[in-house]
C-alpha positions in Angstrom: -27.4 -33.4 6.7 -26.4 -31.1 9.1 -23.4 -29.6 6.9 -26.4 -29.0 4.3 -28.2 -27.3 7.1 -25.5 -25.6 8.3 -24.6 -24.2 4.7 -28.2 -22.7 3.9 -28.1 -21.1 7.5 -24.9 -19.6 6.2 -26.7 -18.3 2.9 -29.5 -16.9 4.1 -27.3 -14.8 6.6 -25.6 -13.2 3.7 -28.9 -12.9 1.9 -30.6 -11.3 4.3 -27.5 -9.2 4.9 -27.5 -7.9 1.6 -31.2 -7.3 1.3 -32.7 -3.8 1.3 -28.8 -2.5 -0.3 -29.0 -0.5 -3.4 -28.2 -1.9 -6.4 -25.0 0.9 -6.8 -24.1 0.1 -2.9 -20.8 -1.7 -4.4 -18.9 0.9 -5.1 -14.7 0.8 -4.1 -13.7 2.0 -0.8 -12.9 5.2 -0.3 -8.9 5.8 -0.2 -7.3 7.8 2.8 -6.0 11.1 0.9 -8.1 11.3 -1.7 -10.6 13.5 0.0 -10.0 17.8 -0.1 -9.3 18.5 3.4 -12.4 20.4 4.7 -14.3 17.8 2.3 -17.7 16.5 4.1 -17.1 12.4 3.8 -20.0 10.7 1.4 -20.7 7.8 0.4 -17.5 6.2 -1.8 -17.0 7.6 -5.1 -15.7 6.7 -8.7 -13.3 8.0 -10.6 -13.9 9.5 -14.0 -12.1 7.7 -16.5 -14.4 9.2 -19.7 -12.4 6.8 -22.0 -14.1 4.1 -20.1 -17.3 3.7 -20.3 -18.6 0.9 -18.3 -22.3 -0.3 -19.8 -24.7 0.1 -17.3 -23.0 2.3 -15.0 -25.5 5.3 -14.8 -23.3 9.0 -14.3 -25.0 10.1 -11.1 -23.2 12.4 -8.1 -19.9 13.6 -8.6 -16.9 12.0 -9.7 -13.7 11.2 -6.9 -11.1 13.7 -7.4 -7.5 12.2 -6.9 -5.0 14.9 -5.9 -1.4 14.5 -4.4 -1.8 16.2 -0.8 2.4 15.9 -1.4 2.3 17.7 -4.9 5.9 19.8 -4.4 6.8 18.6 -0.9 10.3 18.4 -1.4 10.7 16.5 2.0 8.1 14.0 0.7 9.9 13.5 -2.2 13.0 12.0 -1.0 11.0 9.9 0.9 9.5 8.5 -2.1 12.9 8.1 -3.2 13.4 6.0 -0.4 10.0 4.4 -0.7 11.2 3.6 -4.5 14.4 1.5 -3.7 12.9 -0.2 -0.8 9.5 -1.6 -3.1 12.5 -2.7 -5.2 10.5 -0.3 -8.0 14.3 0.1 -9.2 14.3 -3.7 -10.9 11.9 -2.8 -13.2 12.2 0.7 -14.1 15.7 1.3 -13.4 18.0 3.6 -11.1 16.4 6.8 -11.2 13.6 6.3 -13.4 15.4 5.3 -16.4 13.7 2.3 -18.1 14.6 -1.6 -17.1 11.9 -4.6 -18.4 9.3 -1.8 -17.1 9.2 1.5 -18.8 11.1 4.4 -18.3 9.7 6.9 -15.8 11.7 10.1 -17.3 10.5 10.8 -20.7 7.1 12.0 -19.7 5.2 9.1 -21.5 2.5 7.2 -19.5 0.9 4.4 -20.9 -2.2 4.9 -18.2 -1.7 8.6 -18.0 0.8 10.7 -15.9 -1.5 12.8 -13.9 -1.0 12.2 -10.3 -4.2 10.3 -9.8 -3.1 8.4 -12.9 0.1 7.4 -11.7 -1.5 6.9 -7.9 -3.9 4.3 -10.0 -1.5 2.5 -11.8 0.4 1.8 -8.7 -2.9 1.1 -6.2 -4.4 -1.0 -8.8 -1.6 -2.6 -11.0 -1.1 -2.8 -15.1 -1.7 -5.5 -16.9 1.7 -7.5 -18.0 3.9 -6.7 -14.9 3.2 -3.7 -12.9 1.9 -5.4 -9.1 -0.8 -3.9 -7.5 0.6 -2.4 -4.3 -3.2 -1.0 -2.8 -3.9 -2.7 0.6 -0.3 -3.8 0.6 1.1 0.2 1.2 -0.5 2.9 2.9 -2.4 5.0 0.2 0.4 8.3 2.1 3.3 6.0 0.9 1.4 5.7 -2.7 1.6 9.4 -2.7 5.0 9.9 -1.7 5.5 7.5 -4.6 3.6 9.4 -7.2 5.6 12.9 -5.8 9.0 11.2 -6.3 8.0 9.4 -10.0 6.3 12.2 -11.7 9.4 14.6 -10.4 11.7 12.1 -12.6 10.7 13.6 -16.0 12.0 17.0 -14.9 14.9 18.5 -16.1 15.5 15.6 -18.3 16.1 15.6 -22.1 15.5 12.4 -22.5 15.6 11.2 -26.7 13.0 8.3 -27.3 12.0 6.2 -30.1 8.3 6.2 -31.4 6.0 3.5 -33.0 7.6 3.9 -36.0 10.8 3.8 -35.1 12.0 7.2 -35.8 13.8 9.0 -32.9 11.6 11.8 -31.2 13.4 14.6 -29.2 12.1 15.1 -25.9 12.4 18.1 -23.8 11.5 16.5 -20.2 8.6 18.8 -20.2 
């Protein structure tokens, strides 16, 4: 009787902890470094992904704007480098980028889009069929020293690939 008692005591806390929120109050935590510096902090936003509709999901406010505060940071670079061989990101795609079980990082084809708040995405949240979610695990500055080091790997390369139908494509790393 008293673990019953105690258990609806336990409800209506959350209950009445929850009452008087919106109904759009469950939005994702804002990330550190996803905000323009300068930026006055709101409420947490989404992301636009327009390919994505979610039903029910009313477009109101703006839409988050992911940019790499470490865009052509050199220095930050080679510490995603680092960052890249320590989070043993090297098993799957390869040394340097070059394709292991995962997919290659150098020919300048993203499955989930190779934009920098694409790629800071796919690593934050995970893929399906392999790629871990590393948000909450790494600091969202390491994610972007990650995304400055991955998306440099396509340059310079002229990497040949195959397509869907098996004919080879010539890629100019661009």
């Amino acid at each position: 009787m008293r673990l019953l008692i105690a258990g609806l005591v336990s409800l209506a806390t959350v209950c009445t902890a929850s009452c008087g929120r919106p109904a759009n109050a469950a939005q994702a935590p804002q990330n550190q470094g996803t905000q323009a510096p300068g930026a006055s902090p709101q409420a947490a936003a989404f992301v636009q992904h327009p390919e994505n509709i979610q039903p029910g999901l009313a477009a109101q406010g703006s839409w988050a704007a992911l940019t790499n505060p470490y865009e052509r940071d050199a220095q930050r670079r080679a510490e995603g480098a680092k960052l890249f061989v320590s989070y043993n990101c090297v098993d799957c795609h390869g040394a340097d980028g070059s394709g292991a079980m995962g997919p290659s990082l150098q020919d300048n084809r993203w499955h989930f889009g190779g934009s920098a708040g694409e790629v800071f995405q796919s690593i934050y949240e995970g893929r399906p069929d392999g790629m871990p979610a590393w948000g909450g695990r790494i600091g969202d500055d390491q994610i972007w020293r990650l995304v400055t080091y991955v998306r440099a790997l396509a340059q310079g390369h002229a990497v040949a690939t195959e397509n869907f139908t098996g004919k080879t494509v010539e890629r100019s790393g661009r």
